[in-house]
N, C-alpha and C positions, 0 to 999 in steps of 0.2 A: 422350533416352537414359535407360533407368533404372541407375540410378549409387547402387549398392550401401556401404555406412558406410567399412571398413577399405580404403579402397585411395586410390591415388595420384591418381586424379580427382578423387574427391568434397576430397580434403585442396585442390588448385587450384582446384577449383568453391568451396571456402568463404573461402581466400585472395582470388578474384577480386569475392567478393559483400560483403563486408567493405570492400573498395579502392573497389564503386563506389558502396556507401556512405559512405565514408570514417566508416567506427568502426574505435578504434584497437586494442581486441584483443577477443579471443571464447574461453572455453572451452565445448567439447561431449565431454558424455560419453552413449553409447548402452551401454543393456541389450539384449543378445541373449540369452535364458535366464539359466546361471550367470555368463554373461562381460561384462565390462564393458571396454569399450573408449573409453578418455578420450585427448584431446589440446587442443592450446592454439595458437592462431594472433593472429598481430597483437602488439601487444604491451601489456602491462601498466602500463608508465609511457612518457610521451611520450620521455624519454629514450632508448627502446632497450630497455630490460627488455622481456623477453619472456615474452609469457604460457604457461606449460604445464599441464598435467594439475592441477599442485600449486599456481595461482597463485590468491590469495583473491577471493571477490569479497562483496559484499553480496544476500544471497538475497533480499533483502526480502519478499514478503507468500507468496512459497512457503514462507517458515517457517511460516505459517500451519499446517499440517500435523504440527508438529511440536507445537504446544501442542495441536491437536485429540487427538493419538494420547498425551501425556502425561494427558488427562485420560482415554481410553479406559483409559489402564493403573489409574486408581484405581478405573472402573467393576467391572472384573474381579477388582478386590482385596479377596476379604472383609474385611479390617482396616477399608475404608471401605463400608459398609454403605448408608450415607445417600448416597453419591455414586453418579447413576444419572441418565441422559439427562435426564429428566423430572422427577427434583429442582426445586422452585423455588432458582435463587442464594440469593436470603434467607432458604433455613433453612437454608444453610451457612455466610452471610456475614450473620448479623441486622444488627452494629453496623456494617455499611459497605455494604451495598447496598442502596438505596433510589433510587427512579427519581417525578417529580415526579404520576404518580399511583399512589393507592394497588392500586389492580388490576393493577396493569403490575407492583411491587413484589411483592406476592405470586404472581404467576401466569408471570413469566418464569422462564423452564428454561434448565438447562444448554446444553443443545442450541439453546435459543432464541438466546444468545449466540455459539452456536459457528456458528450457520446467517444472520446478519445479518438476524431478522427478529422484533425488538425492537421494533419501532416507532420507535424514537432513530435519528437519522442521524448522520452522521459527528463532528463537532464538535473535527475535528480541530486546527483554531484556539483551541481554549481550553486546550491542555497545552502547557504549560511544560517547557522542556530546560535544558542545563545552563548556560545564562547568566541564567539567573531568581537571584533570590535566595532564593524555596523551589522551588527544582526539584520539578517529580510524581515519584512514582515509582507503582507499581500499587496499592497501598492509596489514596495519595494521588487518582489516578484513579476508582478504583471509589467512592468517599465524590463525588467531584462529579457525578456523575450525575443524584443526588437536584436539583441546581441546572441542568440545562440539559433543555431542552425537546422532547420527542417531540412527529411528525408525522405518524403513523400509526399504525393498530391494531395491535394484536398481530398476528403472524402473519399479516399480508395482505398484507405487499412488504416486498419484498427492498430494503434500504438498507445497505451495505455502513459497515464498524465498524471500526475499527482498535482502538477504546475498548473494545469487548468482550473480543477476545483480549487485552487488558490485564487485565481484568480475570479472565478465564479463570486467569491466572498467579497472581493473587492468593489466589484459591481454591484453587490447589494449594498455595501454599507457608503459607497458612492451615489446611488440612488436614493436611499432614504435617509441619510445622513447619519445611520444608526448601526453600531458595532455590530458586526455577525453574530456573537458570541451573546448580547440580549436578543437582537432580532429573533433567531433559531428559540432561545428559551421562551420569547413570550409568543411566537406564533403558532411552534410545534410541539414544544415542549409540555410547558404550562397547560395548556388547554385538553391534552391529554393524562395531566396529572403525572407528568412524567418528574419526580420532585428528587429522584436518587442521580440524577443524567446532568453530567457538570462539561463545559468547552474549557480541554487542556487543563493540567496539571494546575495553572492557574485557577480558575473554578473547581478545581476540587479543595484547594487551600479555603479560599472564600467562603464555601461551603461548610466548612471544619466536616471534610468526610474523609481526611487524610489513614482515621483509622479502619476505613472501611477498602481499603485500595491494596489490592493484592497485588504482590509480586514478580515483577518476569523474572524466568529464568531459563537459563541455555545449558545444555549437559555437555560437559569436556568429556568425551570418549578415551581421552590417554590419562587421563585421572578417574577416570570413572564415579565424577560426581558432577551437580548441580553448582552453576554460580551465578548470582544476581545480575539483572539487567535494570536499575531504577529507572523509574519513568521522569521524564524531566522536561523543562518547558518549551514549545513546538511553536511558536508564531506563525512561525513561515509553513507552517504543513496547516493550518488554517483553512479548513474545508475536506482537503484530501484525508484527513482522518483526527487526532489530538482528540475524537469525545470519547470521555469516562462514564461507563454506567454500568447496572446491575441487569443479572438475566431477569428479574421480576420486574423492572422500570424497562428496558427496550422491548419487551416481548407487550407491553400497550402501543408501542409503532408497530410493530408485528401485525400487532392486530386489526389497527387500522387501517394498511395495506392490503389486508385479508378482505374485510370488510368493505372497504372503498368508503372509512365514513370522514369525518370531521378532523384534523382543520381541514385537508385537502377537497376540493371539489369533483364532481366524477369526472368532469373531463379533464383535470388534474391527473387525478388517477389513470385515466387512461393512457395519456403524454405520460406518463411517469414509465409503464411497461410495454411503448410501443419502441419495438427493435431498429435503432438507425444502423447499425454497421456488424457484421458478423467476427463475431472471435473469432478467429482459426487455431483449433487442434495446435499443439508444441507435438512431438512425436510421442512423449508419456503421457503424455492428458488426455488421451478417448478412452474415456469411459464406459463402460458397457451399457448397452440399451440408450444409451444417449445421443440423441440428434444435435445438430448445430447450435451452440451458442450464438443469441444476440448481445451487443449491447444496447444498452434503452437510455434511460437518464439516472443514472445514478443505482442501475440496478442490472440484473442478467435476468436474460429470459429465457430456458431451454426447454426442451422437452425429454420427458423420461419414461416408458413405455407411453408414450401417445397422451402424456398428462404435460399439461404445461406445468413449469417450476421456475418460480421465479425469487432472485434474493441476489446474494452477496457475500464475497469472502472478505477477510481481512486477516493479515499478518502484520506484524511490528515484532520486533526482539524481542521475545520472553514473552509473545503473547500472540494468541490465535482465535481469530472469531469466524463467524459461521451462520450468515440468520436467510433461509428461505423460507419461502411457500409455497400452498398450492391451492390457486381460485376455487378449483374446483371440488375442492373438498371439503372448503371451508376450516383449514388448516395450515399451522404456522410452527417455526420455530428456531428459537437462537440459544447461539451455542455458546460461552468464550473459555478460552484456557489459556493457565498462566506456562504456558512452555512450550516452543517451538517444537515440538513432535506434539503439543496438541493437535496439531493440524489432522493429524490420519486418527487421531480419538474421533474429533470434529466428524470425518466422513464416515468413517466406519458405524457411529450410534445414527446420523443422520440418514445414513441407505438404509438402516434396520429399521429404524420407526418410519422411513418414505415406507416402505415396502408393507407393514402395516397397515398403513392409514389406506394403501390400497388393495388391500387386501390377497397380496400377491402369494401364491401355496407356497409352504418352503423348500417345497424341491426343483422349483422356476427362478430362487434368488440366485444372486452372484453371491458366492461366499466371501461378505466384505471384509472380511478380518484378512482371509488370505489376502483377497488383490490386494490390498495397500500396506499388509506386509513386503509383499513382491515389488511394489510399486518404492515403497525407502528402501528395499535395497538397490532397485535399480539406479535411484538417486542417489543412495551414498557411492554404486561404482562409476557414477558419470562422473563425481566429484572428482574423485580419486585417479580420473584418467588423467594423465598428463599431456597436455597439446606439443606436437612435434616441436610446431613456430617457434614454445616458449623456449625451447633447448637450445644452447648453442652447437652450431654445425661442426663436423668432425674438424674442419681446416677454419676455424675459426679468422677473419682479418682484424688488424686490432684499430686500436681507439685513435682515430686521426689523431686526439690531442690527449694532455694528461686530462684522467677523469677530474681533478680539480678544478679547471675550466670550465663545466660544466654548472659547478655549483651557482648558485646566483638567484636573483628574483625574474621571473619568467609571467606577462599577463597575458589571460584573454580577455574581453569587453563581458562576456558571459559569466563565466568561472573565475574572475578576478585575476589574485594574485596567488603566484603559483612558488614559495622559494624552496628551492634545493640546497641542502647543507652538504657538505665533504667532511667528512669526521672517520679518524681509526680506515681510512680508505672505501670507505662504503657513500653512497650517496643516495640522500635521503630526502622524503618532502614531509613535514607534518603537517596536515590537514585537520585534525580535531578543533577548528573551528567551522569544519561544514557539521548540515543538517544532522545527517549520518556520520559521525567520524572517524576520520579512518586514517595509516601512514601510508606513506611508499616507500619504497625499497627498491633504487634500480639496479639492476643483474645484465653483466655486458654480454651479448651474445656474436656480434659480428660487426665490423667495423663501426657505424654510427644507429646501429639497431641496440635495443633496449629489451628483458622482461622488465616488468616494472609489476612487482610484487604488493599488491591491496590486500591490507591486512584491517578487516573491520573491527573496531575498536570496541561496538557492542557487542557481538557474539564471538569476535576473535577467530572468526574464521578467515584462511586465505585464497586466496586467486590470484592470477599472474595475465596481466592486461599488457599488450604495443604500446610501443615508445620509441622513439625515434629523434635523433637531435641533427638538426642542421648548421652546419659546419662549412663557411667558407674554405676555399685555397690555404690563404693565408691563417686558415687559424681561429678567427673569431665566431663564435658560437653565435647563431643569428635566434633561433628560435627552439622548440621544444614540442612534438606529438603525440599526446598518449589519451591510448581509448577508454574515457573517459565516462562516455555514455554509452550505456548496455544498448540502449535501445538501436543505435547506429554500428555495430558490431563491431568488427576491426578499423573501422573510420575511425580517423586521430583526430581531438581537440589540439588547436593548436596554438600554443602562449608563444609571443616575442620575448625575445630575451630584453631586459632593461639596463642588469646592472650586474 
């Protein structure tokens, strides 16, 4: 049955697909021309609270959108002359951006940063949050770049960034001498009466909306419950996502992307959805009926029966967001949920009302409950496979030296400082002063090879990443290898030993 936005089925079809996923609440808000239509199901905090139209959630990487359209606005602004798509960063940022070659340095654009296609991968492992003792902030970010290592040409793949849109912010608030965090409120915000939409934990304090901020949370499958992810303060993710808002407050950016109106200009708007570099497919990710994804500026563009759709996903621990459109339809709409299997609520309601709004018969859909049932299981057994590498080999060689040797403070220029403790004969790093926090656990597999056990300290899930330690003749431990950054696969970060 096609089952229309505003009415009493689809509110029980959304009740019932929540319940048999067991997430515990969902806000959606749909653009239909000038009308926006928000509500909130499930609830907000395991206690009862109930999520509505007004309850906060974490947008994570759909804010992306909103530092692409704050620097479109300086594009547009005669005041700033020098800021233009195709600008190199470092003749706007000489003393702070620098990338470890010198071509990369001078020849990456604005746009390059804003499209993920830099050459540099993620390296999201080397920024520091608020239990460091110098916490990053966005200067602090854009100055380590110069120390951490690209793996690809300019402009030839798509390597997604969070470090860019960091430093995207930098550059504006370098430019107009004015924090991101008002800039974005008084230029995009504001002006669309967006008055529920706070930058980072910090502005939602400010705000006093603290009691409007719903909860993440992660399900332990061997306990077979819910446990909390609190949201806490992000400096250094500054651009790449940290904004709090309601589906009834983002769904007027919704709209205005729909629309192509105010703050942005049309040829804003247009640079905003024009495609610089193509996603490529992961092997689980083709989606049915779906052509190539672009990246644009701060958004994705694909096609789905022959319709452009254009928007943005977002994850963060304990929470899942979701906001697309389609020009042509003159329709919109955003999704967030407070729990990591919102993700497949997210898709499975969005292909139902996509499939709607174009009026597709129901015996032409893809049955989206299935595939993305099919789709987490295939993702919980990929989890669950164990990789040979990380096992040790039947004739195992042993450890040049005692594992004690080992322990010590270890740096790179990028990733800092790296110490390994020796305790109870296990050998450990604690990390819970980066962004993300997390420990290691190294596990011997053959003479100076390593698993090294990443165990995330918000969702508590694990993985088992290369490691590798170099070891003179005689004895002395010189240095330390371990894959550190997803983006660079089996490639090892590499710390010198200090002490």
């Amino acid at each position: 049955m096609i089952m229309s936005y505003a009415t009493s089925a689809f509110d029980e079809h959304v009740r019932k697909t929540i319940d048999e996923w067991n997430v515990p609440g969902l806000g959606i808000a749909v653009v239909q021309g000038d009308q926006i239509h928000a509500n909130g199901y499930g609830v907000a905090h395991l206690n009862g609270e109930l999520c509505t139209e007004d309850t906060l959630f974490d947008c994570a990487s759909t804010s992306k959108s909103f530092t692409a359209a704050c620097v479109a606005l300086l594009v547009d602004d005669e005041a700033y002359p020098d800021v233009q798509w195709r600008t190199p960063v470092s003749k706007l940022l000489p003393d702070d951006f620098g990338l470890p070659d010198p071509y990369l340095t001078a020849n990456v654009t604005i746009e390059d940063i804003l499209s993920h296609r830099t050459g540099v991968p993620g390296h999201d492992n080397a920024l520091f949050g608020q239990k460091a003792v110098q916490p990053d902030t966005a200067k602090s970010v854009t100055r380590k770049l110069r120390d951490l290592p690209f793996n690809k040409p300019l402009r030839t793949d798509y390597q997604y960034s969070n470090i860019m849109y960091t430093v995207a912010t930098h550059l504006i608030e370098t430019v107009t001498g004015e924090s991101y965090s008002e800039f974005v409120r008084k230029r995009i915000w504001e002006p669309l009466g967006m008055s529920n939409t706070y930058q980072d934990i910090t502005g939602v304090e400010a705000g006093n909306a603290k009691d409007r901020l719903a909860m993440g949370y992660h399900w332990d499958k061997e306990n077979k419950e819910y446990f909390t992810i609190p949201s806490y303060v992000q400096p250094e993710g500054q651009g790449a996502g940290c904004v709090f808002s309601s589906v009834g407050d983002y769904a007027k950016w919704v709209r205005a992307l729909v629309q192509r109106s105010c703050p942005l200009s049309e040829e804003a708007h247009k640079e905003m959805i024009k495609g610089r570099i193509i996603v490529p497919y992961e092997s689980n990710d083709v989606l049915p009926l779906y052509g190539h994804s672009l990246y644009a500026l701060g958004l994705i563009v694909e096609s789905y029966r022959g319709h452009v759709v254009v928007g943005h996903g977002g994850s963060f621990d304990g929470f899942k967001a979701l906001m697309r459109f389609l020009p042509g339809q003159d329709w919109g709409v955003v999704m967030f949920g407070n729990s990591d299997d919102a993700f497949y609520v997210l898709q499975i309601l969005f292909h139902q009302l996509m499939d709607d709004v174009l009026k597709v018969p129901q015996e032409e859909r893809t049955d989206s409950p299935a595939y993305w049932r099919k789709y987490h299981t295939d993702e919980e057994k990929e989890e669950e496979e164990e990789d040979p590498e990380m096992l040790p080999p039947e004739s195992p060689a042993p450890l040049p030296v005692p594992l004690g040797k080992l322990a010590g403070s270890y740096f790179n220029a990028g990733y800092r400082t790296l110490v390994l403790a020796h305790n109870d004969g296990r050998l450990k790093a604690d990390c819970t002063d980066r962004c993300m926090p997390f420990d290691l656990e190294f596990h011997h597999l053959s003479e100076n090879k390593f698993a090294a056990e990443y165990k995330d300290l918000l969702d508590r899930s694990r993985r088992k990443l290369k490691a590798e330690f170099e070891i003179r003749e005689d004895g002395v431990v010189q240095s330390m290898g371990i894959a550190l950054c997803d983006g660079m696969k089996d490639e090892l970060i590499w710390f010198q030993k200090r002490r």
